[in-house]
C-alpha positions in Angstrom: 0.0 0.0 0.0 1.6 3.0 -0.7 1.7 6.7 1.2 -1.7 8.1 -0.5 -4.0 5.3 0.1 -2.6 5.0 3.8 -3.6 8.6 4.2 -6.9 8.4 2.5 -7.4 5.3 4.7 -6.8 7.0 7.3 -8.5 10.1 6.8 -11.5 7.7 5.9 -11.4 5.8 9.1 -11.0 9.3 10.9 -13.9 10.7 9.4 -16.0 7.5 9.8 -15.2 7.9 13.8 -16.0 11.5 13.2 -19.4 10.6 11.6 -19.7 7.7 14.3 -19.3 10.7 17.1 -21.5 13.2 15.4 -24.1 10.5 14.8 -24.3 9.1 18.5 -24.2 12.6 19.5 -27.2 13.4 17.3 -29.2 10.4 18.6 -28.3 11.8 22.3 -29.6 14.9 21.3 -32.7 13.5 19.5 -33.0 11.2 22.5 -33.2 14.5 25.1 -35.5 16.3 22.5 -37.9 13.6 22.3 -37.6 12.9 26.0 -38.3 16.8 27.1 -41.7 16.5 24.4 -42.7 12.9 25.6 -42.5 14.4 29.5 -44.2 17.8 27.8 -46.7 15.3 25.9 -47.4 13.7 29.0 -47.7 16.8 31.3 -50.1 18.4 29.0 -52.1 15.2 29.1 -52.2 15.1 33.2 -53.0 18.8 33.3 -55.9 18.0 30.4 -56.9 15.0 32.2 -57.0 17.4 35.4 -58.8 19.7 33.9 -60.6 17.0 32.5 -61.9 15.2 35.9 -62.9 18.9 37.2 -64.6 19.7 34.7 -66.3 16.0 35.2 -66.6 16.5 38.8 -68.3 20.3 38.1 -70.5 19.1 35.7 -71.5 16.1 38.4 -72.2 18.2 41.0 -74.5 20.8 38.9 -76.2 17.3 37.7 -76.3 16.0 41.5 -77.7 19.7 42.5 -80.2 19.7 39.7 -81.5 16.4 40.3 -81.8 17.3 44.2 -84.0 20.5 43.4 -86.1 18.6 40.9 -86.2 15.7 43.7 -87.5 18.2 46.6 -89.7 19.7 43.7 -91.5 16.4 43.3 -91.3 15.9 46.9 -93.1 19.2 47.8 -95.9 19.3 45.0 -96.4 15.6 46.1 -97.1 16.9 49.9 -98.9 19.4 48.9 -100.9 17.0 47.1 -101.6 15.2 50.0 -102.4 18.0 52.0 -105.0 19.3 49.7 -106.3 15.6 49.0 -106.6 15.8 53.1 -108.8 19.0 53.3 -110.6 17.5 50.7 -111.5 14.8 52.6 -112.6 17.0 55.6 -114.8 19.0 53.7 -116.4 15.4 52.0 -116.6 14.4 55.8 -118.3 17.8 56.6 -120.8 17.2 53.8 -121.8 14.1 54.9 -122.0 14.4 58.8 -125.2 12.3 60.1 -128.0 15.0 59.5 -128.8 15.9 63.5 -124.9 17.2 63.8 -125.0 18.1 59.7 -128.1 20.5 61.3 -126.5 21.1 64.7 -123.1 22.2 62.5 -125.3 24.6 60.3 -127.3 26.0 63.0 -124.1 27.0 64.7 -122.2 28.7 62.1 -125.9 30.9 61.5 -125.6 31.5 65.1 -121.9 32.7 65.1 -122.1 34.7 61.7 -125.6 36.3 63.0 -125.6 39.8 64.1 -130.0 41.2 64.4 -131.2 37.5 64.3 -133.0 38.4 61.4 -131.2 37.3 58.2 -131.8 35.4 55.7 -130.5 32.2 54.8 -128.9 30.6 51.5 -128.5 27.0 51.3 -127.6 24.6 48.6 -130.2 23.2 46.2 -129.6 20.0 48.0 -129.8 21.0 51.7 -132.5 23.1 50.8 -134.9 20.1 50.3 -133.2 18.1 53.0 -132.6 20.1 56.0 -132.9 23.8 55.7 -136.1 24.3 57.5 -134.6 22.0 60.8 -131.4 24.2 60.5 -133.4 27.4 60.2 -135.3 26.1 63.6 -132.7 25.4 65.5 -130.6 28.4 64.6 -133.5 30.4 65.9 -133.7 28.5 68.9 -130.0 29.0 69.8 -130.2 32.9 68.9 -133.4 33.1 71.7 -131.7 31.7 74.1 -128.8 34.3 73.1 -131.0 37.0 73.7 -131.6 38.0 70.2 -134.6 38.3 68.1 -134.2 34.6 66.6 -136.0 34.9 63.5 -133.9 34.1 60.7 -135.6 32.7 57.5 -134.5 30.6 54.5 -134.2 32.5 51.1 -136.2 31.5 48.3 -132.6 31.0 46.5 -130.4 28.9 46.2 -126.3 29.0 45.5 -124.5 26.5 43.8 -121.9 25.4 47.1 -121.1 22.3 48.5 -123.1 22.8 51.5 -122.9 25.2 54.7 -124.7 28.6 54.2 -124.6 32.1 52.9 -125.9 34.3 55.5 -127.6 37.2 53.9 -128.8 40.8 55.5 -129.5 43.4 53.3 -126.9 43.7 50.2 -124.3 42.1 52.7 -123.6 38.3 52.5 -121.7 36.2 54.8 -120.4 33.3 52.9 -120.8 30.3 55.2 -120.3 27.6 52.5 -117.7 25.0 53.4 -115.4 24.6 50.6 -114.8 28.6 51.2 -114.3 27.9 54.9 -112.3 25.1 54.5 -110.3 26.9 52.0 -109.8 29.6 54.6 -108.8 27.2 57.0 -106.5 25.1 54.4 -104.7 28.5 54.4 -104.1 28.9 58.4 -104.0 25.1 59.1 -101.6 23.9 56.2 -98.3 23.5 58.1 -100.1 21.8 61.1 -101.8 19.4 58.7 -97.9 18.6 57.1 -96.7 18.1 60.5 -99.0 15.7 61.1 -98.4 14.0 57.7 -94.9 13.7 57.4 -93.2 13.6 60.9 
């Protein structure tokens, strides 16, 4: 071998260890790039997977709030249901008291609603047939031994109620019907009536 190919061998082996160097050095280099994106990669993906879960746990807890308003919403129009179903059924059991205390029930509320003892009363078209004249009698029984006049009368009309009476004297009408008076009393008695209920 003579003097040029020993040099161009060993500028060839030379450079080839260069190249070797420059390569493993760019492989290091590539190695830290990738490595600083892949820890970038996956601290962007814990932050977005934080974000993520909060989000997920915000959006659970407006959908767990929601659903426990629309929960106590049921809840309350269902008690209120109740309640009203139960004045209902007090003003059903009013309407159909055995007729002496249906009479003696009428009589009083004439008696407590009265002011000359001379009014007139309004029944129902059915009490009117069934019991007005007994509850006219012993109205006026009750306001004589009152010490008023005791001659309240039954009216020629009728109103359309469930039962109780109108008390009328002049143009001024006391409305004695019981679905108004349980009404009134639905009103005042409500929270009582849920106590009972639903504790």
């Amino acid at each position: 071998m003579n003097g040029i190919e020993k040099i161009t061998d060993k500028i060839i082996e030379e450079a080839n260890l260069d190249a070797q160097k420059v390569i493993e050095a760019a492989k290091k280099e590539a190695d830290k790039v990738i490595n600083t994106y892949k820890e970038k990669a996956a601290a962007a993906a814990a932050d977005i997977e934080e974000a993520g879960n909060k989000q997920a746990k915000a959006q659970e807890s407006k959908y767990a709030s929601v659903a426990n308003l629309e929960a106590r919403k049921t809840l309350l129009l269902k008690k209120q249901e109740l309640i009203a179903k139960a004045f209902d059924k007090a003003l059903d059991k009013l309407c159909t008291l055995p007729k002496d205390k249906y009479v003696d029930f009428l009589a009083r509320l004439i008696v407590d609603a009265a002011e000359t003892g001379k009014e007139e009363i309004i029944f129902s078209p059915k009490d009117k047939g069934a019991c007005s004249n007994e509850v006219v009698a012993a109205a006026n029984k009750m306001l004589k031994e009152k010490g008023m006049s005791g001659d309240v009368t039954v009216s020629q009309k009728t109103r359309s109620i469930s039962g109780g009476v109108i008390i009328t004297r002049g143009d001024v009408e006391i409305n004695c019907a019981l679905d108004g008076l349980v009404r009134m009393e639905k009103d005042n008695l409500s929270a009582q009536v849920a106590q009972i209920l639903f504790s």
